[in-house]
N, C-alpha and C positions, 0 to 999 in steps of 0.2 A: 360543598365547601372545598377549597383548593386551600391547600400550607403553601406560605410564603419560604420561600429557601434561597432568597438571595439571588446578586447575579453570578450565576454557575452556568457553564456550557453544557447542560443537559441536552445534550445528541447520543441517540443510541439507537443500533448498535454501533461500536466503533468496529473499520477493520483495521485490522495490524498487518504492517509490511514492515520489512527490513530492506531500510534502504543501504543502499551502496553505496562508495567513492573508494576513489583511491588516494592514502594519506602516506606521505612519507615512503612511496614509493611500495606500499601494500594495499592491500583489500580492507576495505573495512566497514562494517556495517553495525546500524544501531535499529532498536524497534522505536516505531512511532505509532502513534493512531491519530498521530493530526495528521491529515492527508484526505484529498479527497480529488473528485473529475471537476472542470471549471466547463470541460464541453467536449463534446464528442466532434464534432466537422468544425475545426481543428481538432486534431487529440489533445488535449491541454489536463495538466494536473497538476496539483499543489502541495506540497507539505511544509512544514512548519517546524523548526528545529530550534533549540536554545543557544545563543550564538558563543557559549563556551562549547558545545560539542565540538568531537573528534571527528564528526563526520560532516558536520556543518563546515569543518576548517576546509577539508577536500572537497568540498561542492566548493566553497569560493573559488577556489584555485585552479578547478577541474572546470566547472559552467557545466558540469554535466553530474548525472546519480543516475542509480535503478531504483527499483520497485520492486523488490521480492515478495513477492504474497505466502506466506508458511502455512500450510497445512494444521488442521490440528494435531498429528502427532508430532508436530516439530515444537509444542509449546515450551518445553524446557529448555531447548537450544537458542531460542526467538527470545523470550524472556531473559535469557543471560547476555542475549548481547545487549537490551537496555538494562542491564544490570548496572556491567562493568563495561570501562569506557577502553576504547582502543589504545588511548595513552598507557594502560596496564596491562591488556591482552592482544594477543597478535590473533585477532577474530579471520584473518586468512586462514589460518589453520583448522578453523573450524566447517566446512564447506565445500565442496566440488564448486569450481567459479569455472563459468566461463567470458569471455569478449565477446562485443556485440561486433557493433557497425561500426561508433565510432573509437571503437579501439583500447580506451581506456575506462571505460564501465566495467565495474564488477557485478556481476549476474551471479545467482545460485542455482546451480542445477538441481537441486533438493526440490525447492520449491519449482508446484506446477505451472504458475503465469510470472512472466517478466514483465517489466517493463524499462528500456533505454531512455532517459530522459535529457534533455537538452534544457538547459536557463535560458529563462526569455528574459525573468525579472527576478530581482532580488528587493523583497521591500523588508523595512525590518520596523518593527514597534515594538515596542519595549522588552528588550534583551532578545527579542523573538524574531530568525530570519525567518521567513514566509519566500518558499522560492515557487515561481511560477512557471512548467515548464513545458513544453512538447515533447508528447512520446515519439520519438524518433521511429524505435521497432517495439511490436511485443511479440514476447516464445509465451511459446504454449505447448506442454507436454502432448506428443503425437495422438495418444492414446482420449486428450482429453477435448479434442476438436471434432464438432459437427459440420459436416457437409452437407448442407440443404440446399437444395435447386443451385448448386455452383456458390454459394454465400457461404462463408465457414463463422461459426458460433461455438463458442466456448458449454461445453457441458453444463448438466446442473446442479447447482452450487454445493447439493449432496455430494455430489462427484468431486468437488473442484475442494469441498473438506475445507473451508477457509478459519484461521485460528479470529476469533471474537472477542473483543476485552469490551466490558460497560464499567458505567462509574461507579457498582459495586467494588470493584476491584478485583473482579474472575474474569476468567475467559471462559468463552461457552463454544460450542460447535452448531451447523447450521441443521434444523429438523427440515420436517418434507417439506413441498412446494404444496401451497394452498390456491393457488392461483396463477394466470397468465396475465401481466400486463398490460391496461390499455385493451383490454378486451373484458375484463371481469366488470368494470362499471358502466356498460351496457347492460348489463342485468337490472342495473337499479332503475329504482322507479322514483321519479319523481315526486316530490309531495305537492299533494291540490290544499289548497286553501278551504 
């Protein structure tokens, strides 16, 4: 038997970034967990903001965000910024930033993977911008890149500590790796009739 629960976006896990812009001539950043890849060859990726945000106002204005991925020991700091909104807190202050490529991205050095985004599209459905965008550049803390046959790959995701929120309402942290992708179901067998 399956319970009916309505229509609810049950997707999980979710991951949480702290995106970037610059508003009012500061840094500013909020947590999301709408966000997600639309496709790797292009880099393309999405997030999804309430169009009264403070950081929604600077991506309009800007065409451009980051992606800060927070670790889980950053969970207190990552949750205050979707707390309180940058119209009350000056969230620059809170952060080591750095500039990417195109200059006016705010980037957190705290957090191990960036991403520079670029606005391809801005669609908006009910109160809700959906911006659609290319990663320009991504940082990756030195320590946290694989070097395979000349290919460089991001450590494992144990390493990489990414903070988790589900529609429990907690954040959780990442356990071991059970598997390799795209090689594990090989193993399976088929069923005969």
């Amino acid at each position: 038997m399956k319970k009916k629960l309505g229509a609810k976006s049950v997707i999980y896990p979710i991951p949480t970034v702290l995106v970037g812009t610059e508003v009012a001539g500061k840094a500013n950043y909020t947590l999301t967990g709408d966000c997600g890849i639309m496709g790797l060859q292009p880099a393309l990726v999405y997030i999804a903001l309430h169009e009264s945000s403070y950081t929604s106002e600077g991506i309009r204005r800007n065409n451009s965000f980051s992606l800060n991925f927070p670790t889980s020991k950053m969970m207190q700091i990552a949750d205050y910024c979707g707390i309180h909104s940058g119209r009350e807190v000056d969230k620059s202050l809170l952060f080591d930033i750095f500039y990417g490529e195109l200059g006016n991205v705010p980037l957190i050095e705290e957090c191990p993977v960036n991403l520079e985004c670029r606005v391809l599209q801005n669609i908006v459905i009910q109160q809700r911008h959906i911006y659609i965008a290319e990663v320009v550049q991504t940082y990756v803390k030195d320590d946290l890149v694989i070097n395979r046959d000349g290919h460089f790959y991001l450590a494992n995701m144990t390493r990489l500590d990414p903070l988790i929120y589900s529609l429990d309402n907690r954040y959780y942290q990442i356990a071991e790796s059970i598997g390799i992708g795209y090689s594990e179901g090989k193993k399976f067998q088929t069923p005969t009739a």
